[in-house]
One Martini backbone bead per residue (centre of mass of N, CA, C, O) as a GRO file, in nm:
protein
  256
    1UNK     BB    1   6.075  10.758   1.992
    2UNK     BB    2   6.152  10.428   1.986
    3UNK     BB    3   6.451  10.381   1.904
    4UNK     BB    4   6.579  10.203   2.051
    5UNK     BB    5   6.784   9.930   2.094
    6UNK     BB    6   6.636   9.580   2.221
    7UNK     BB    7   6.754   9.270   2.336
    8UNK     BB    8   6.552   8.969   2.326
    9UNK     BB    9   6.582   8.646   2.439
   10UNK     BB   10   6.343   8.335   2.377
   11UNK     BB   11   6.521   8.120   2.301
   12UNK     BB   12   6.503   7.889   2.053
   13UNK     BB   13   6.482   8.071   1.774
   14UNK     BB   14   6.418   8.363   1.949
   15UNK     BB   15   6.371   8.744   1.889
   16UNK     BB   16   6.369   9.067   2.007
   17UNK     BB   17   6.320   9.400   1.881
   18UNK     BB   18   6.316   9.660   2.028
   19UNK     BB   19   6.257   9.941   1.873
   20UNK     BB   20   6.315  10.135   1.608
   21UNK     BB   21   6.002  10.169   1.625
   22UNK     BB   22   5.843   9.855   1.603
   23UNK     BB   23   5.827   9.587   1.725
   24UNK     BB   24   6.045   9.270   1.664
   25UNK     BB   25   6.060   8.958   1.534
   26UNK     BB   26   6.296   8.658   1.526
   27UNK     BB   27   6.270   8.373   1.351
   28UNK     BB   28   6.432   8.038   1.305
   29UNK     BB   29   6.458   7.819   1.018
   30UNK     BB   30   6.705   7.737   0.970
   31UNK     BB   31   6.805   7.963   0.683
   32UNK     BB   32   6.547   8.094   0.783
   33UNK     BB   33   6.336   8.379   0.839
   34UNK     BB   34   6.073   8.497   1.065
   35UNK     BB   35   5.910   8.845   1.025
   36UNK     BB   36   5.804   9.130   1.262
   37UNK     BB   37   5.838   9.391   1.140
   38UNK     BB   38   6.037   9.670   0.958
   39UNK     BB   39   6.068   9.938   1.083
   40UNK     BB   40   6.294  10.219   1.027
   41UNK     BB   41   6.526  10.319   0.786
   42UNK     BB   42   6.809  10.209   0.954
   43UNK     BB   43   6.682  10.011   1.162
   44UNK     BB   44   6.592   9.818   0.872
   45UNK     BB   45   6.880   9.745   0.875
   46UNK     BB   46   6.987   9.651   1.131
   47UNK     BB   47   6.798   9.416   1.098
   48UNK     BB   48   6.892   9.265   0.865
   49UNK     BB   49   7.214   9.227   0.964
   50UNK     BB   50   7.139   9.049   1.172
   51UNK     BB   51   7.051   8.825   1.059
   52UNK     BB   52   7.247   8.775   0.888
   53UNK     BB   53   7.530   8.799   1.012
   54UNK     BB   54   7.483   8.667   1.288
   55UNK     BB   55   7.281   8.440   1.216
   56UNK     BB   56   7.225   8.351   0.905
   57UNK     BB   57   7.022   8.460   0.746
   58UNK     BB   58   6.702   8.472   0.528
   59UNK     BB   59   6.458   8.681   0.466
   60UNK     BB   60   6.131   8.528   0.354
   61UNK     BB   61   5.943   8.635   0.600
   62UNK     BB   62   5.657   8.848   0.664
   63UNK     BB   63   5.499   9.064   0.886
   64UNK     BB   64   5.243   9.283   0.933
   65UNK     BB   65   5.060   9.440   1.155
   66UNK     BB   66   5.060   9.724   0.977
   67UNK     BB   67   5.084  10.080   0.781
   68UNK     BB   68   5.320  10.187   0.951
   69UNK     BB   69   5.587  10.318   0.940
   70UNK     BB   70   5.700  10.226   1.239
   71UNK     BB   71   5.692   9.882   1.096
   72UNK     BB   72   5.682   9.937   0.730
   73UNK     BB   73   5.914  10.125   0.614
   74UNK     BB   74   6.138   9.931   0.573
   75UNK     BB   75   6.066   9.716   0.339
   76UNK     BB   76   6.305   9.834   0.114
   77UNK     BB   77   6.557   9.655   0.318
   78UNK     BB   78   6.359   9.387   0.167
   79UNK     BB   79   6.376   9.298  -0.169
   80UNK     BB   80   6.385   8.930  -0.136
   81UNK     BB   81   6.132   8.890  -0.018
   82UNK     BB   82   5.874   8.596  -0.066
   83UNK     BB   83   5.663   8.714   0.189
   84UNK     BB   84   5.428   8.940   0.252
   85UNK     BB   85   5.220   8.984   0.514
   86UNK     BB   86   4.878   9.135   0.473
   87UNK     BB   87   4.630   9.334   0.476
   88UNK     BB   88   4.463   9.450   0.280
   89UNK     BB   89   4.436   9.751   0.372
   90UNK     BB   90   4.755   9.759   0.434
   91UNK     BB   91   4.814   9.728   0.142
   92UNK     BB   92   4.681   9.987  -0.009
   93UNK     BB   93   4.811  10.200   0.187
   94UNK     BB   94   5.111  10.139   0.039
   95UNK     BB   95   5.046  10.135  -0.249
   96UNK     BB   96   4.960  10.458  -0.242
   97UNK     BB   97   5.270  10.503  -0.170
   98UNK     BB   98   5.423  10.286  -0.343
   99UNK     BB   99   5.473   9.983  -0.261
  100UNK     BB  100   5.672   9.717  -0.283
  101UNK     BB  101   5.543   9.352  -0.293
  102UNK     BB  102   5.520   9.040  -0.197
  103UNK     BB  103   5.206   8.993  -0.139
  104UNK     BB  104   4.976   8.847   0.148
  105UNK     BB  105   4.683   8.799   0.213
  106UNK     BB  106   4.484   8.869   0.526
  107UNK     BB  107   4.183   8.806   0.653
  108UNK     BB  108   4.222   8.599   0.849
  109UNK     BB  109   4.386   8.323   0.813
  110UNK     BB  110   4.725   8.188   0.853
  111UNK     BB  111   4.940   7.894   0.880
  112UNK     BB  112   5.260   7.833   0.982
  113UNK     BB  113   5.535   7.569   0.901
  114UNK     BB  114   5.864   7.655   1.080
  115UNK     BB  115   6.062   7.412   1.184
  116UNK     BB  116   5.809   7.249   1.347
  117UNK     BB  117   5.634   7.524   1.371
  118UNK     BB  118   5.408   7.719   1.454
  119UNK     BB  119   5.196   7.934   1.331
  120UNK     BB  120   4.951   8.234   1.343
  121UNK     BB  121   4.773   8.435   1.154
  122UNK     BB  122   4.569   8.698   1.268
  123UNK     BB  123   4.255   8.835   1.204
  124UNK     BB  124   4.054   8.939   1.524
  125UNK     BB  125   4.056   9.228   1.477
  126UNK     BB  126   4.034   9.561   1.516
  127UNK     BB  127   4.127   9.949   1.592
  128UNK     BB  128   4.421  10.065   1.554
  129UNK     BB  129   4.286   9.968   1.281
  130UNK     BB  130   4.179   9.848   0.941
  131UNK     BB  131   4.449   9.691   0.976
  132UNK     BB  132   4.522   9.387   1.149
  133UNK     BB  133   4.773   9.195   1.286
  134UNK     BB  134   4.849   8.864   1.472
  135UNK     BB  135   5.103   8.647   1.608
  136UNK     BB  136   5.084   8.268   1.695
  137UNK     BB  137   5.239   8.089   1.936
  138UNK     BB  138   5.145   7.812   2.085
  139UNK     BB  139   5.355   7.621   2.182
  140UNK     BB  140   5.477   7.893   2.359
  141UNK     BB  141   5.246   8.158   2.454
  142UNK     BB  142   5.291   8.371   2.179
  143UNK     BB  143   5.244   8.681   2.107
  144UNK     BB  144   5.201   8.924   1.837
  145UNK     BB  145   4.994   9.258   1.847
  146UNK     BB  146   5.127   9.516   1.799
  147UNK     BB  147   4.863   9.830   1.835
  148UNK     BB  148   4.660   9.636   2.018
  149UNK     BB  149   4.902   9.664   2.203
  150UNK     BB  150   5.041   9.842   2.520
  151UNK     BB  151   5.027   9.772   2.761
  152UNK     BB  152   5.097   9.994   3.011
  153UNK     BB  153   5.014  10.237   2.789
  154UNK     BB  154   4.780  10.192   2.628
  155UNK     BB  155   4.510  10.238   2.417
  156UNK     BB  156   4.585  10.302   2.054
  157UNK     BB  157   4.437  10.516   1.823
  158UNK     BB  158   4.357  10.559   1.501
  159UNK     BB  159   4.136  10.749   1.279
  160UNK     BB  160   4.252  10.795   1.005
  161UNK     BB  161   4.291  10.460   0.956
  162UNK     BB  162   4.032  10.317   1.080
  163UNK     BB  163   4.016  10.364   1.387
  164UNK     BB  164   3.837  10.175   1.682
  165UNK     BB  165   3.741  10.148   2.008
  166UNK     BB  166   3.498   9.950   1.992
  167UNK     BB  167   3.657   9.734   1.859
  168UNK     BB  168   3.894   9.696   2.007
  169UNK     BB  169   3.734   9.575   2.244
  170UNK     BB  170   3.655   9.351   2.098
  171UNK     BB  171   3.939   9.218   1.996
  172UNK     BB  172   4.068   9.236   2.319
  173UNK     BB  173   3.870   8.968   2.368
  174UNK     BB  174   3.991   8.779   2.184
  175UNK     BB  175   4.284   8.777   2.281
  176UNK     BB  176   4.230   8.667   2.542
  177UNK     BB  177   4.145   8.344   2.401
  178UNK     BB  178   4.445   8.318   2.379
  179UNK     BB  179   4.708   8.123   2.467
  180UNK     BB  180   4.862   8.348   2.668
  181UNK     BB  181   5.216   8.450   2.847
  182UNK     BB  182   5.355   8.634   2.595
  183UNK     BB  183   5.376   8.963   2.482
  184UNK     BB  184   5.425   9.173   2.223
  185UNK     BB  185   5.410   9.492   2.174
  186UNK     BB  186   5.440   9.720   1.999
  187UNK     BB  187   5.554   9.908   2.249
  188UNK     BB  188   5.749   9.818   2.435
  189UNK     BB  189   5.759   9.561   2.690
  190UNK     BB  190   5.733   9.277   2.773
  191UNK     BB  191   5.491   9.078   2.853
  192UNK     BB  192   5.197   8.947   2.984
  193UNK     BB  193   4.849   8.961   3.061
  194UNK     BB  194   4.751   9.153   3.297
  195UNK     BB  195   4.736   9.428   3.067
  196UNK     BB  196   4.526   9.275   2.872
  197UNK     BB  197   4.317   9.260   3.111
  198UNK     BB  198   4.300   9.551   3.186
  199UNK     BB  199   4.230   9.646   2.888
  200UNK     BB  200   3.980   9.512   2.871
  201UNK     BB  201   3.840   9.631   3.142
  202UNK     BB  202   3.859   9.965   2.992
  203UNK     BB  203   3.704   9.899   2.748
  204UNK     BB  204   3.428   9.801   2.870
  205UNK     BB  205   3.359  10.014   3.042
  206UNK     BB  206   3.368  10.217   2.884
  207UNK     BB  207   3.094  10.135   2.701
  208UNK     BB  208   2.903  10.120   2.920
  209UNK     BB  209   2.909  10.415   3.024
  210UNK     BB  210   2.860  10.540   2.758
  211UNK     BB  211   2.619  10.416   2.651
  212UNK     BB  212   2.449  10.494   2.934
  213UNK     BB  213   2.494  10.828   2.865
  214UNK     BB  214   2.357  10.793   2.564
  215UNK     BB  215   2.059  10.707   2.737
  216UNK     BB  216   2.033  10.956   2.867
  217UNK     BB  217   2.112  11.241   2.674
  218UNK     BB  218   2.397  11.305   2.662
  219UNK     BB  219   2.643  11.464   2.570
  220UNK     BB  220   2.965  11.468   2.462
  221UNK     BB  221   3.056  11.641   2.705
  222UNK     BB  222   2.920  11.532   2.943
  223UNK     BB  223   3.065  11.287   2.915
  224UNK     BB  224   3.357  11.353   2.957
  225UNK     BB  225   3.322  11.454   3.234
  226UNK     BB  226   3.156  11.185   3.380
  227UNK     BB  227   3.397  10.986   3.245
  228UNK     BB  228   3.668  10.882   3.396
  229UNK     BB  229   3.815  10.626   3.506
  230UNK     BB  230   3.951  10.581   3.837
  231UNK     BB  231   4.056  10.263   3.802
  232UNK     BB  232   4.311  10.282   3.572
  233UNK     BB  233   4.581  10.432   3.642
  234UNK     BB  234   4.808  10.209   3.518
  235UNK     BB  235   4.702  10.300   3.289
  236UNK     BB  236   4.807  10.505   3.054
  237UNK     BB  237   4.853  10.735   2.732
  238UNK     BB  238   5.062  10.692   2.524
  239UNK     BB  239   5.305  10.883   2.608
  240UNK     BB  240   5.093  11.134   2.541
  241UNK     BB  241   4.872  11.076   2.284
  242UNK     BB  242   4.669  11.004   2.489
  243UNK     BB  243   4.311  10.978   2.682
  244UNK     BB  244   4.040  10.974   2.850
  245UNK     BB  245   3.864  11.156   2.688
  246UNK     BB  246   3.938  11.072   2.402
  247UNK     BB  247   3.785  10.818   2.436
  248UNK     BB  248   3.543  10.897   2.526
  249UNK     BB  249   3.498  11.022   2.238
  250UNK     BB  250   3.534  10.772   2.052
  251UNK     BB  251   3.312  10.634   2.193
  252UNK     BB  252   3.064  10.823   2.127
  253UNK     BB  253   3.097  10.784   1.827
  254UNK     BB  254   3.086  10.499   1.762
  255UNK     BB  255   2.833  10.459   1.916
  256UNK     BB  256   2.453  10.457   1.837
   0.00000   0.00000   0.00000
């Protein structure tokens, strides 16, 4: 799954590498690049000599979107990295795995100028887990979302690692604001804005139904039974690996 990598070409000094793991941005600027996510295994190894060899560039700045391993396995393949931006939390569970790097926490924002372009890192709120960021160009109107957005594959909680279907809904209505026209998503193709206005209208109905339900005194098994969401079909289960069930129990479980 997401092993294939497929080059996207974004205009001046900018391209993605779909799959490999999660998808992955290099911008380069002057003789350095900075890249976003840095797949796993092999792959990270490949992303690597793209930089160098074909680009001729060197990663000075790494950004983790979270600290799953097909995002930032790979770190270990850029060991002369001179700074891993990364939230406290994701960094907290790298370091308890082992992984050491020149980190830099983000817990709100860092804004890099680099080559006279803007970047912001931002920590606009949780959800796919309790320590995610994402990179925003706003020059460009260009969003790097990690696993907090899949595009047309639905949205994706990871339970064990702090992740929050409720809080997810509140950080997808903030990546809302900003003025973006197109996003990577952690995996699969980029997209518009489409895909993140329809995955936020799917988690605010959620969460209205769903708080509905436990105020009418509902179990959760009748809540899962009850609340189907069938006006979102157009929106997956992220590869099969959730369910409108599972979110409904998710949030069942998340609100008050």
């Amino acid at each position: 799954m997401f092993l294939n990598v497929k080059r996207v070409e974004l205009g001046d000094r900018l391209r993605v590498l779909l799959g490999g793991g999660g998808n992955s941005l290099v911008f380069v600027h002057g003789q350095d690049a900075f890249v976003t996510d840095v797949k796993m295994g092999d792959y990270a190894l490949k992303l690597r000599r793209e930089v160098e060899e074909e680009l001729g560039r060197t990663v000075q700045r790494v950004m983790l979107t979270h600290a799953h391993f097909d995002h930032a396995g790979g770190l270990w393949a850029f060991p002369g990295v001179a700074v891993v931006l990364v939230h406290p939390t994701a960094r907290a569970r790298l370091e308890a795995k082992g992984v050491k790097a020149r980190f830099v926490e983000v817990e709100r924002e860092v804004e890099l100028v680099l080559g006279g372009e803007t970047v912001r890192v931002l920590n606009v709120g949780s959800g796919h887990t309790d320590g995610d960021l994402v990179a925003y160009f706003p020059g460009r109107k260009l969003l790097v979302a990690g696993d907090l957005f899949q595009g047309w594959h639905g949205p994706h909680v990871v339970d064990g690692d702090g992740g929050d279907i409720a809080r997810l809904e509140e950080t997808t209505r903030r990546l809302l604001e900003l003025d973006v026209e197109r996003i990577v998503p952690g995996h699969g193709e980029l997209t518009d804005r489409a895909p993140l206005i329809r995955t936020a209208a799917y988690l605010t109905e959620l969460r209205e139904r769903v708080a509905d339900a436990k105020g009418k005194g509902l179990s959760e098994d009748e809540t899962a039974k009850g609340v189907q969401l069938e006006g979102y079909a157009d929106l997956g289960d992220f590869f099969g690996l959730d369910s409108r069930e599972k979110n409904v129990r998710r949030m069942y479980k998340a609100l008050p």
